[in-house]
N, C-alpha and C positions, 0 to 999 in steps of 0.2 A: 378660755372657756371650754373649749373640747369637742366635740362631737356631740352632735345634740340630732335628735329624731322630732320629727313636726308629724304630728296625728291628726287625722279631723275626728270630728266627734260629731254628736249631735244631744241635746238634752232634750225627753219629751216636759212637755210644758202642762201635762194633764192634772196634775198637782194642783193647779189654780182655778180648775173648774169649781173644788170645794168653796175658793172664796170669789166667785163671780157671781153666783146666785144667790148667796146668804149674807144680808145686812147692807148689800149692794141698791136691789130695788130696780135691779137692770132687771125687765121680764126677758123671757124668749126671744117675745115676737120684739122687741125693740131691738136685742141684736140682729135677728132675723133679718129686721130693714136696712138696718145700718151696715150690714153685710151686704147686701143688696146694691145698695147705694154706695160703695164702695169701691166692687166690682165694678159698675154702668160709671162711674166716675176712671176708674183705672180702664177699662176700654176706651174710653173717650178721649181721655189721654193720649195714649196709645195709638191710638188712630190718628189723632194729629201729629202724632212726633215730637210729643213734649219728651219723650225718655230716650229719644233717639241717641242724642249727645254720649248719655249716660251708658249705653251697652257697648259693647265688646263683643264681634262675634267668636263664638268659639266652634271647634270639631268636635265632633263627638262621635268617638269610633261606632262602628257600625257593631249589633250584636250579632254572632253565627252566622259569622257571612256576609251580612249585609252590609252594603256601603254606609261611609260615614254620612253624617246632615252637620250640616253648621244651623245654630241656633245664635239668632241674633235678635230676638226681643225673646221678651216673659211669653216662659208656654202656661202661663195658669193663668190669662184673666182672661182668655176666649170661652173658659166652659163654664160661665155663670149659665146657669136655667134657674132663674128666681121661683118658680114652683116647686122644683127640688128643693132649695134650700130649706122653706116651711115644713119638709115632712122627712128631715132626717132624724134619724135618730140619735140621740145623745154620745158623746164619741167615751165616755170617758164613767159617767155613773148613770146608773138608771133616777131618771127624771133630772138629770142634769141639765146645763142649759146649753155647751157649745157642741159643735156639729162639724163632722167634715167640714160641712160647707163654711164654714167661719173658720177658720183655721187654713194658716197659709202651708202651702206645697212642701212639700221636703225640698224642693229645688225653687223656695224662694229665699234662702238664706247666701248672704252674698258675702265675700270676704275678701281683702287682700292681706300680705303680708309684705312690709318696704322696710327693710334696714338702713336708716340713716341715720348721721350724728343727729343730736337734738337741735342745733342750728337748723341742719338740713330739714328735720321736722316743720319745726316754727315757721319755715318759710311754705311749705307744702300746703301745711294747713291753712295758712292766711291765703295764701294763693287758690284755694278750693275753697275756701268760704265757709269754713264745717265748723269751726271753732267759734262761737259766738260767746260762749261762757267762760269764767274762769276757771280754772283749777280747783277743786274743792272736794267736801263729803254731801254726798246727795242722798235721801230715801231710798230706799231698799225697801217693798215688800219684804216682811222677816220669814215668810217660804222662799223664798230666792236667797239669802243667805243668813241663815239662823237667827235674824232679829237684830243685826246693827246694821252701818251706817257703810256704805262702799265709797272708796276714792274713785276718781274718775278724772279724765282730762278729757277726753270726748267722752258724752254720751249721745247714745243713740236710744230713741223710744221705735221698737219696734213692736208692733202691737199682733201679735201672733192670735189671736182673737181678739171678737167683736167687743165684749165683754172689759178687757182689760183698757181699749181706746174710750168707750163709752163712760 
């Protein structure tokens, strides 16, 4: 196979504000809450040690000198102030509906990469418990990929706004 290069990337996701507000019937202020509520649930969490298992701490070199920090829980659910969230401004169109503040981190997206045979696969995944579905074609929003149908062996709903979980 050869020499291959690994990139990160990131996709902004602001594309989907056009179909959150229109024909949806999701208002504002119901993301607003449910963003809300979200946050005060993911602290709560968190404060108890339900994610504990799931982190990894990592280094994170210091900038211009400064020494490194380990980060070992999510730096983005300590800064809910739920009176912010009500009076941001729309991130994406004017009179739009999501906001900063509904919209996860640039450092909440999490990822690994594990090369193993497909045995070694099938047993990883039963052994993590992530697999509950079969193999199949599942819906695609046709803004996320031109209007058909994507294969999938895991999927993941991650809900990058209020809007899209609601």
């Amino acid at each position: 196979m050869g020499i291959g290069e690994v990139v990160d990337g990131m996709i902004k996701d602001g594309l989907s504000d056009v179909y959150s507000d229109k024909g949806s019937s999701i208002s504002r202020a119901q993301q607003d809450d449910y963003s809300i509520q979200s946050y005060e649930r993911a602290i709560a969490a968190t404060n108890a040690g339900v994610f504990q298992w799931e982190v990894v701490p990592v280094e994170v070199p210091g900038a211009r000198g400064k020494p490194s920090v380990i980060v070992a829980k999510d730096d983005g659910v300590d800064k809910l102030d739920a009176a912010k969230v009500r009076k941001l401004r729309p991130a994406f169109k004017e009179g739009g509906t999501v906001t900063a503040g509904k919209a996860s981190t640039i450092s909440g997206g999490v990822a690994a990469l594990v090369l193993v045979s497909g045995n070694g696969a099938r047993i990883i995944v039963t052994l993590l418990g992530v697999l509950k579905a079969k193999q199949g074609t599942y819906g695609v929003a046709g803004v996320c990929n031109g209007g058909g149908g994507a294969s999938a062996l895991v999927v993941e709903l991650t809900p990058t706004f209020a809007a899209s979980h609601l």
